[in-house]
N, C-alpha and C positions, 0 to 999 in steps of 0.2 A: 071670895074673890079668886080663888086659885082655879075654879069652871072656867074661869072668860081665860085665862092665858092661852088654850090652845085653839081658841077658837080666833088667835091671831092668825092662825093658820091655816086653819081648819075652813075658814069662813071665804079665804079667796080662793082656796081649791074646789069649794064646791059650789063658789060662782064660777070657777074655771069650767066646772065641768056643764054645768046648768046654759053659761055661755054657749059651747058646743053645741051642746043638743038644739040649742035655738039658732043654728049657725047661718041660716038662710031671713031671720029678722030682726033687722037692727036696732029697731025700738027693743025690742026684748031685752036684747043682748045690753046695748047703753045703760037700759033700765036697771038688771043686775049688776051691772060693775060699778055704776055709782051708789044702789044700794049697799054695794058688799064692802064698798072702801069706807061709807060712812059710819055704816057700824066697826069698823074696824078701828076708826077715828076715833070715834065713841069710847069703848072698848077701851083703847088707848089710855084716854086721857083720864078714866077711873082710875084706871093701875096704875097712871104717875100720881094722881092725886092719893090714892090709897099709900102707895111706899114712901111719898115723899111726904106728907101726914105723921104714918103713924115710923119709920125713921126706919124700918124694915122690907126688904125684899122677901118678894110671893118666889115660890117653888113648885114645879110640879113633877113628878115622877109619871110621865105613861106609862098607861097600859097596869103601874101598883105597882112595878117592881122596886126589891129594895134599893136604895141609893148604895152605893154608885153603879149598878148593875144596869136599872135602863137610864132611858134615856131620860134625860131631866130640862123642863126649862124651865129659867132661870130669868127673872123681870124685877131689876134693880130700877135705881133712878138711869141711868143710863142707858136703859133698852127701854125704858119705859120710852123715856124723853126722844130716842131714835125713831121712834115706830109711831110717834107722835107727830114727827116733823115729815118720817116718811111719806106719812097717810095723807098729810095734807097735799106733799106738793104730786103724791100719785091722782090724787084725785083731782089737782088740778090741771095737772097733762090730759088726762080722762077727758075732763070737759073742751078744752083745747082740741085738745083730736077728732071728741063729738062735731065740733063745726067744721073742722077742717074736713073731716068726710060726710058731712052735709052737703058742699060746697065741691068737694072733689068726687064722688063718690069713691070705689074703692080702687083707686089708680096708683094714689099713696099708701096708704093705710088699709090692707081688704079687712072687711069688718068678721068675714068668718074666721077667721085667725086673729086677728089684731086682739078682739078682746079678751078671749082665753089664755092666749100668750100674754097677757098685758098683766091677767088677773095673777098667770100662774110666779112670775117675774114678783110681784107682790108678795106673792106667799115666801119666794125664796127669800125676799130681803129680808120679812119679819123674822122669818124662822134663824136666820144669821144673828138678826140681833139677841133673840132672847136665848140661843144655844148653852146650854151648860156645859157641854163635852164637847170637845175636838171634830169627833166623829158628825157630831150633829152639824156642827156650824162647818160641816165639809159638804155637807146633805145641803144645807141651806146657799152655798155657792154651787154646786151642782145644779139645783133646781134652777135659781136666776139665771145662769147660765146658757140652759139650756132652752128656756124662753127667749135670753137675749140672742140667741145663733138664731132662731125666727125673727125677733123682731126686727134687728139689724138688717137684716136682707129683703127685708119687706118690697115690693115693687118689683124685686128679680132684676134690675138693672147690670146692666155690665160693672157697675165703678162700684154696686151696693155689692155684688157677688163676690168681688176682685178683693177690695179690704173687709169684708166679713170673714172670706176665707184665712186673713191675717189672725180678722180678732177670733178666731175661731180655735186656729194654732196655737196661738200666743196664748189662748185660754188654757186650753187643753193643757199643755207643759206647766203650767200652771196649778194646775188640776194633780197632773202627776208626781209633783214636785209636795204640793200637800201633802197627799195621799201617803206618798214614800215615808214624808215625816212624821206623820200619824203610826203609820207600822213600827217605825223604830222606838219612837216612845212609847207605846204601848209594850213593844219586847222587850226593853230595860223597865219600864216602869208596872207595868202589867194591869195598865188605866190609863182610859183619853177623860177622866172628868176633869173638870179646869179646876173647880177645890178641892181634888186628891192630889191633884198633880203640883199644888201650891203645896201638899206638906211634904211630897216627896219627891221631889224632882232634886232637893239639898243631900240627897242622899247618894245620888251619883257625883263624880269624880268631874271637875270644873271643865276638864278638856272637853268628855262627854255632853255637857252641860251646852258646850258652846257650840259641839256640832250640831244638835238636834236644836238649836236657838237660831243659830244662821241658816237652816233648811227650812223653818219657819218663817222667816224676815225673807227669806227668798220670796215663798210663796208669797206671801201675802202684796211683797212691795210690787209682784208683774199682775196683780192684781188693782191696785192703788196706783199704780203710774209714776213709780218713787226712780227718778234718775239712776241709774241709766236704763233702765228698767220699762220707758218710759215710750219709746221708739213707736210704737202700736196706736197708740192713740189719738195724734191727732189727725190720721189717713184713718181713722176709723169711724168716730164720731159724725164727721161732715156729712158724711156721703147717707146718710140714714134720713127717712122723714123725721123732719122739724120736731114733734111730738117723744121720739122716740131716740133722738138727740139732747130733749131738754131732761129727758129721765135719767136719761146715761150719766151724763154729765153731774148731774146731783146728786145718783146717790149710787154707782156701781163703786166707781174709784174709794167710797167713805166706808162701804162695806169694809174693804180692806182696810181702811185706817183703822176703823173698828176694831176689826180682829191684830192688827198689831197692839194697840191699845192692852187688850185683855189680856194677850200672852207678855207682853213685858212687866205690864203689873201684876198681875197676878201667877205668875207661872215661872218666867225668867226674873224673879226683881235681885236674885242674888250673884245675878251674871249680866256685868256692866258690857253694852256694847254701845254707851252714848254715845264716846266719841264719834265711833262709825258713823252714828245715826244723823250726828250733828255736821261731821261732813259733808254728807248725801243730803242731810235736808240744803243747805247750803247752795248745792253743784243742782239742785233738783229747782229752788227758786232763782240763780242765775238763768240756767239754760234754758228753761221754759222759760222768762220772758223775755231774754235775746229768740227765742223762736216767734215768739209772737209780734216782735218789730218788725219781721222779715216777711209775715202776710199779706198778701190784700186780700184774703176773704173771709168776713168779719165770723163763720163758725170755725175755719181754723184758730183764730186769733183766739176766740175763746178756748179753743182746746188747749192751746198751748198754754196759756192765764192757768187752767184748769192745772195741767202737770204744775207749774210756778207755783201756785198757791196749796198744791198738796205740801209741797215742801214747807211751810210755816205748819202745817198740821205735825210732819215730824219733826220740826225745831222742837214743837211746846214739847211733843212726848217724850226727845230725848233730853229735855232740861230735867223730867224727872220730878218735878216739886210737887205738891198740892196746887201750889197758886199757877203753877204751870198746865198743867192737867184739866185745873178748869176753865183756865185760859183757851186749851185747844178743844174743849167741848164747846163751848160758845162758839170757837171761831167756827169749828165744823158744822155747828148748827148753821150760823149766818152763811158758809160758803153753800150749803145745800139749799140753800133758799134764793139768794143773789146768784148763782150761778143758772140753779134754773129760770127764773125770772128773766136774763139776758136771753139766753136760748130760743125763750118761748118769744122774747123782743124783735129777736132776729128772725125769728119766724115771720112775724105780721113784716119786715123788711122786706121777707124774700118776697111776699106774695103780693106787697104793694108795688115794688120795682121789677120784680123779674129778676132780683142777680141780690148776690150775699155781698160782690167785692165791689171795696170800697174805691176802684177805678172807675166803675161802671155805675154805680148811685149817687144821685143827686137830686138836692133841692127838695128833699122829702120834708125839711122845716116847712114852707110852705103849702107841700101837698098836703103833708098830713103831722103835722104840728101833736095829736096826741100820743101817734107813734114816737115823736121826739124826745116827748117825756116820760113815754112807759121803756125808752133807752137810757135816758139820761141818768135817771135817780138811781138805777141798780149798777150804771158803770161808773157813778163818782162813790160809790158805799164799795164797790169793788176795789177801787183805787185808794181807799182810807182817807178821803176826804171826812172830817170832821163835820158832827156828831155821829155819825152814822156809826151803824155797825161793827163795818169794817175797821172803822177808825179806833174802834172801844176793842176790838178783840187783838188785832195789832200793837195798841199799847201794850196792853194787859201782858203778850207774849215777849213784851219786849223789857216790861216791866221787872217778869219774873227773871228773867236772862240776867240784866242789869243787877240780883240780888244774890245771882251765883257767884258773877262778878270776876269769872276768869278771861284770858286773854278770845280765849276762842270764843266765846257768848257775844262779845263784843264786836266778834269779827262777824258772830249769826246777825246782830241788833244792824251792824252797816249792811250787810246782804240784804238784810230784811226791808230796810227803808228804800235801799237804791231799787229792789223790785218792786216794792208798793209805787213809787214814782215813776216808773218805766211804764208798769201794769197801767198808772193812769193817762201818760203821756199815749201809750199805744190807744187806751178805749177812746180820748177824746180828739185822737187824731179821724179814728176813725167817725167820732160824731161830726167833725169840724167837714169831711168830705161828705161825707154822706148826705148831711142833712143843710150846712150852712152852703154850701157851693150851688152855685147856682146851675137849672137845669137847663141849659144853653150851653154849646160847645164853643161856641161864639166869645161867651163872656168870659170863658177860661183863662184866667191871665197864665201866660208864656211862665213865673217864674211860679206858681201851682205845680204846674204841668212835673217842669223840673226836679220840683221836692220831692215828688211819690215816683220820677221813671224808674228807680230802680226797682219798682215792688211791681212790673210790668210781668218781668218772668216769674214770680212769685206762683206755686199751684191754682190751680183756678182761680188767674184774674182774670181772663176773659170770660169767663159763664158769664153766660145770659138766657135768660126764660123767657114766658110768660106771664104777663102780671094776672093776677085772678084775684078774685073778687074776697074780702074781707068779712066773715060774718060776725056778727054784733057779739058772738058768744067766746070768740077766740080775743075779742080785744078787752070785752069784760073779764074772761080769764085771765090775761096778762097785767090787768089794772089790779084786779086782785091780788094778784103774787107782791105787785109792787107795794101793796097796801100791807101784805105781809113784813115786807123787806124794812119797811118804815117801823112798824111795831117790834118790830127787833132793837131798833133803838129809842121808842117809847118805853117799850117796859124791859129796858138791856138791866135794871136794879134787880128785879126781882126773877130775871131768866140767869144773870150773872152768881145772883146767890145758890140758884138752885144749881149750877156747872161747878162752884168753889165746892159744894157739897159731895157733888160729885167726885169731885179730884181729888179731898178729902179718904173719902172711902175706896177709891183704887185701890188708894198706898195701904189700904188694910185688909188681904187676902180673905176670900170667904174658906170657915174651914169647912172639915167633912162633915162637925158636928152642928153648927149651924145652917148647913144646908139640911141634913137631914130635922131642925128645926121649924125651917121654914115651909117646909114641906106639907101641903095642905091647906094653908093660914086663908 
């Protein structure tokens, strides 16, 4: 089993490149990237089944060198499970875009770039998930990165030039803010492996401990969009093709959760900065979604949802528990899936009506009634309406809170409900205009009008398009996603069992000698 690990990576670089060379045919190029995601799929779901089977993570050492010397990765249940969820919603953006540049050709999306960038963006996430060292998973944000500074800009527009050149900066400092952290731990510790640095990181002096802890949490949270940290993203997200908005949004910001994840439990567990954490997560789901009441255009409104609901990802991590832990693996699963499923929603919106904001769209229940419901069911699972998803990972977060039982959990558990109820109040404001209002300016009753003038000066609520034509393959993609979103809460038993496992095994650091075990397997 320990072969297929690098060929998680290995497999969309050299469809990256394969992409290229065929950069003038676009059957080619399609043909490759959805061949390379489904093996990668594939691929995937052995390796969860094999670790989560037989109760052991695979290891591999490139290139033979001894551990901790090269580079190692590393494919527990939790990178398994990551690269799992990844693969699927990459691959269904992939097909999403396939139609949208059927139907546009390449005005939005140019296909001699789009899919090598697309493939190479893939390599970077996997390669973040399964990193064993510091170093690598700085490799695996590097590469993403430098895909997403292409994709984002895609079209060369004025407004995609203007906040690319943000997320671009914002990345960058980012980048170097890692980077910096990486050098100082390696010069006190004289290793970036994440299970060397789990037995000796107790051997520096607490002070030290916590400066090279918070140059970490730095990095990672302008990475994940953790308040206040947060500023970048939602003048970033909008302004990108549909396709390459619904990617962002699912799963750049979780990269980052991710790697917070691994370095508090495994690296920092002996240097408390929950408080902090449980602050921020706090000020992170207030503010995002008092941002998101103040939209009217329904992909800002998800970006802001998006910051909001990062902060329940660091509520769970900074509770700390097992049952907390795997509370925020689930949720994280469900938000990468419902997140992009809206996305991809608002996508077939824009291209039915011409316009995102909810000033400007109306009477789409009528026009197009399937559209209504490929919105509907992933914005009430977003809002923790009951049974859904949302709803089962929300308890569970608030469950474990409630078992720590101190004043401040209590004060996370109110924060946490009054966003889920804002979060749903905003989506279904936005359904109640968009789709129940009718498409007459005529019928508009006077005190309508009234409720929403003030979201008039709101960022682009005036845009307005062109409507264009819908192909059968972007609305079957989205129906899919939603059919996804639904089996999150069919089989929320046995995906919930496998995330408690998970969180389980956080709280229990891998050491030097069982990786050097596992190595091979």
């Amino acid at each position: 089993m320990s072969a297929l690990v690098p060929l998680l990576v290995a497999l969309p670089l050299l469809g990256a490149g394969v992409a290229l060379v065929f950069g003038r045919q676009r059957r080619v190029q399609v043909g490759v990237s959805i061949v390379t995601l489904t093996l990668v799929l594939a691929i995937a779901a052995v390796l969860l089944y094999t670790v989560d089977s037989s109760d052991q993570a695979i290891a591999v050492s490139v290139g033979g060198w001894p551990i901790p010397f090269g580079i190692v990765l590393y494919v527990d249940r939790l990178a398994a499970l990551l690269v799992v969820i990844s693969s699927i919603v990459l691959l269904a953006v992939l097909l999403f875009s396939v139609g949208q540049g059927a139907a546009d050709g390449d005005d939005d999306t140019p296909v001699t770039i789009f899919h090598p960038s697309y493939l190479i963006l893939a390599a970077g996430i996997f390669n973040a998930f399964i990193a064993g060292d510091l170093f690598n998973l700085y490799v695996g944000f590097e590469i993403l990165l430098v895909a997403s500074y292409v994709l984002i800009t895609l079209g060369s527009t004025e407004s995609r030039i203007r906040t690319g050149v943000v997320y671009i900066v914002v990345s960058l400092v980012s980048s170097i803010l890692f980077l910096t952290a990486i050098a100082a731990i390696y010069g006190a510790l004289g290793t970036v492996n994440i299970a060397q640095l789990s037995e000796r990181m107790t051997e520096l002096p607490q002070s030290t401990q916590l400066v090279l802890h918070l140059m970490l949490l730095l990095a990672f949270s302008i990475k994940a969009a953790v308040f206040p940290l947060s500023f970048w993203l939602p003048d970033s997200y909008p302004t990108a093709p549909a396709p390459v908005t619904a990617v962002f949004a699912g799963l750049l910001t979780k990269v980052g959760v991710y790697a917070m994840i691994r370095t508090e439990t495994q690296i920092f567990r002996d240097n408390d900065v929950n408080t902090l954490l449980l602050i921020v997560a706090l000020a992170t789901m207030i503010v995002g979604v008092l941002g998101a009441l103040a939209q009217a255009e329904l992909k800002r409104i998800l970006s802001f949802t998006l910051v909001s609901h990062v902060g329940y990802l660091v509520f769970g991590l900074a509770i700390a528990t097992p049952l907390a832990l795997g509370a925020t693996i689930y949720y994280m699963v469900h938000h990468i899936i419902v997140q992009t499923t809206l996305f991809l929603a608002i996508g077939l919106i824009e291209r039915r009506a011409g316009s995102t904001s909810i000033l400007k769209v109306k009477g789409l229940m009528r026009a197009a009634p399937v559209i209504a419901v490929l919105y509907f069911i992933p914005a009430i699972n977003l809002g923790g309406i009951p049974p859904f998803s949302g709803f089962i990972g929300k308890f569970a977060l608030f469950d474990a809170a409630a078992q720590v039982g101190t004043p401040l959990m209590y004060v996370l558990i109110v924060g946490g409900v009054i966003t889920s109820l804002l979060t749903l109040y905003t989506l279904m404001r936005a359904w109640n205009l968009s789709f129940w209002r009718e498409d007459d300016d005529h019928a508009e009753e006077p005190a309508v009008v009234e409720r929403i003038s003030y979201l008039g000066d709101a960022p682009a609520a005036d845009e307005q398009g062109d409507r264009r034509v819908i192909p059968r393959i972007m609305t079957a993609t989205t129906a899919g996603m939603v059919a996804v979103t639904i089996a999150l809460t069919v089989f929320a038993g046995p995906l919930y069992r496998l995330c408690a496992s998970i969180g389980d095994a956080l709280l229990t650091p891998v050491t030097l000698v069982q990786l050097d075990e596992e190595v091979g397997r």
